[in-house]
C-alpha positions as CSV (number, residue, x, y, z in Angstrom):
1,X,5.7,13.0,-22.0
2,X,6.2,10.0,-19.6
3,X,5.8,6.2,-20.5
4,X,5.4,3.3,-18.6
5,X,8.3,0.9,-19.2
6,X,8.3,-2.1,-17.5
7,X,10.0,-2.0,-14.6
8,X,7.7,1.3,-13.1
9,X,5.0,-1.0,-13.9
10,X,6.2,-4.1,-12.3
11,X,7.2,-1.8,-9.1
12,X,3.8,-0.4,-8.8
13,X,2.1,-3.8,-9.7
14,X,3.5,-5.0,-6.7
15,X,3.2,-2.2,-4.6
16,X,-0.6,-2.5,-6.2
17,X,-0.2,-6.3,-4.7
18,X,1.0,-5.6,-1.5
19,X,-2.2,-3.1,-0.7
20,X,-4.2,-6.3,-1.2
21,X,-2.4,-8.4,1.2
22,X,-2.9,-5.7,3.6
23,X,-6.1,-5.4,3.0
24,X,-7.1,-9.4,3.4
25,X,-4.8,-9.4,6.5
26,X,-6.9,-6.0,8.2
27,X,-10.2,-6.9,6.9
28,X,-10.4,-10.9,7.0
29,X,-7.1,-12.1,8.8
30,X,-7.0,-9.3,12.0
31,X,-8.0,-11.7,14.9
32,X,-7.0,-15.2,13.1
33,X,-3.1,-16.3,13.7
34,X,-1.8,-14.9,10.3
35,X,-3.1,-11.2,11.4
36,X,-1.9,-11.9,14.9
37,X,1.4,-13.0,13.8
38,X,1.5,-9.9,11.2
39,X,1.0,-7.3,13.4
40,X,2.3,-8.4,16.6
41,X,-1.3,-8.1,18.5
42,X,-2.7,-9.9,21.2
43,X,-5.9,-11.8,20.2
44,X,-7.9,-9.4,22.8
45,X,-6.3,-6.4,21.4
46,X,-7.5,-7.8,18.3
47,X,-10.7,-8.3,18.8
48,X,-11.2,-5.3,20.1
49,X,-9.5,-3.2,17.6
50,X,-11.5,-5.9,14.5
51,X,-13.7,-3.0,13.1
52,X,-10.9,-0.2,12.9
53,X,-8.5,-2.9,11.2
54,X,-11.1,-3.2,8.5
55,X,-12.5,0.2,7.5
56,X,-7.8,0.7,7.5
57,X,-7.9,-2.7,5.3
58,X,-10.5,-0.9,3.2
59,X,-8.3,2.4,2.4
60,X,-5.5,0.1,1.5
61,X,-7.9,-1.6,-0.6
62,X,-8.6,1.5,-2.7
63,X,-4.9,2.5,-2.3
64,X,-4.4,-0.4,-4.6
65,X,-7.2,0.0,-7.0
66,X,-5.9,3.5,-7.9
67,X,-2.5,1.8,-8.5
68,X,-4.5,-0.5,-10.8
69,X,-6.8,2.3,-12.6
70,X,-3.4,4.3,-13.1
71,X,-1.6,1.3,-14.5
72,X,-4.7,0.2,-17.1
73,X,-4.8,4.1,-18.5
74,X,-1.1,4.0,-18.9
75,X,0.9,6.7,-20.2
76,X,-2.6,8.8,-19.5
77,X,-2.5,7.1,-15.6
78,X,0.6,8.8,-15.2
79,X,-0.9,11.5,-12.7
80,X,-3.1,9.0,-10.9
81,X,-0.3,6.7,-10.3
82,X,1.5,9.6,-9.0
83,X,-1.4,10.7,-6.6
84,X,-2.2,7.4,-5.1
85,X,2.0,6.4,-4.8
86,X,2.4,10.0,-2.7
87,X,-0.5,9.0,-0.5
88,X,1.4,5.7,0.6
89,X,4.3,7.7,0.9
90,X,2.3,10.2,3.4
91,X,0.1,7.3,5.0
92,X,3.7,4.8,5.2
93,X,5.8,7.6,7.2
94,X,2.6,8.4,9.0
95,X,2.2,4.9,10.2
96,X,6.1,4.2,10.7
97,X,6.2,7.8,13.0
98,X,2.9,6.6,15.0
99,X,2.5,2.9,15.2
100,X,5.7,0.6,13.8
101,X,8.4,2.0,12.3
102,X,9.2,-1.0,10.2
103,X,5.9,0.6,8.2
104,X,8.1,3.1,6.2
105,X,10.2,-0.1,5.0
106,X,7.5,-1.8,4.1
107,X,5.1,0.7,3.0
108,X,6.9,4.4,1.9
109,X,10.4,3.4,0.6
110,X,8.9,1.0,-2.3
111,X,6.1,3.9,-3.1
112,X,9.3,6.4,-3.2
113,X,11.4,3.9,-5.4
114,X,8.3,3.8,-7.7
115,X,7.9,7.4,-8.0
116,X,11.2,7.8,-8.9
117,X,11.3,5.0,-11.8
118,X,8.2,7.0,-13.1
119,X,10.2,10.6,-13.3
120,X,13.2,8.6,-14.5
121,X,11.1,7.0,-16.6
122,X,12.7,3.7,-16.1
């Protein structure tokens, strides 16, 4: 069946990586100048919007744990890191259509690039 050579696992490592940076900026950085500065919010939008930022921050949060499960079972995580890659696909476009498009660069096209190393099997 599928592998896991090195380069799918370095993409979705940092995919994996990047989940947890969003998730310090939502839950722990949303109203301090580093969340500000992220996001492009005011600090009163911010403040108001502190509670919603971290229940998101949380999702990405298991987004990346399930990168993480599927990357410890390895060739066996090959579904699960499948599963939770399509549902930053889905929650990247989703975001880039309804909020900032720059999300799909930063959030869909490097799950896409890692699904396709995996079918590849690069």
């Amino acid at each position: 069946m599928f592998t896991y050579p090195i380069i799918s696992s370095l993409v979705i490592g940092l995919i994996a990586l990047l989940h947890i940076y969003i998730l310090v900026l939502e839950m722990f950085l949303w109203d301090k100048p580093a969340g500000l500065k992220a996001f492009g919010h005011s600090q009163e939008m911010a403040s108001h919007s502190k509670v919603l930022a971290a229940n998101q921050g949380l999702y990405n949060g298991f987004l990346a744990a399930g990168l993480c499960w599927g990357l410890y079972l390895g060739e066996s995580g090959f579904a699960i890191n499948v599963f939770f890659l399509s549902c930053i696909v889905i929650a990247g476009i989703y975001g880039g259509l309804t909020a900032k498009f720059k999300i799909i660069y930063i959030q869909a096209v490097p799950a896409i690039l890692a699904l396709a190393l995996l079918y590849i099997g690069l």
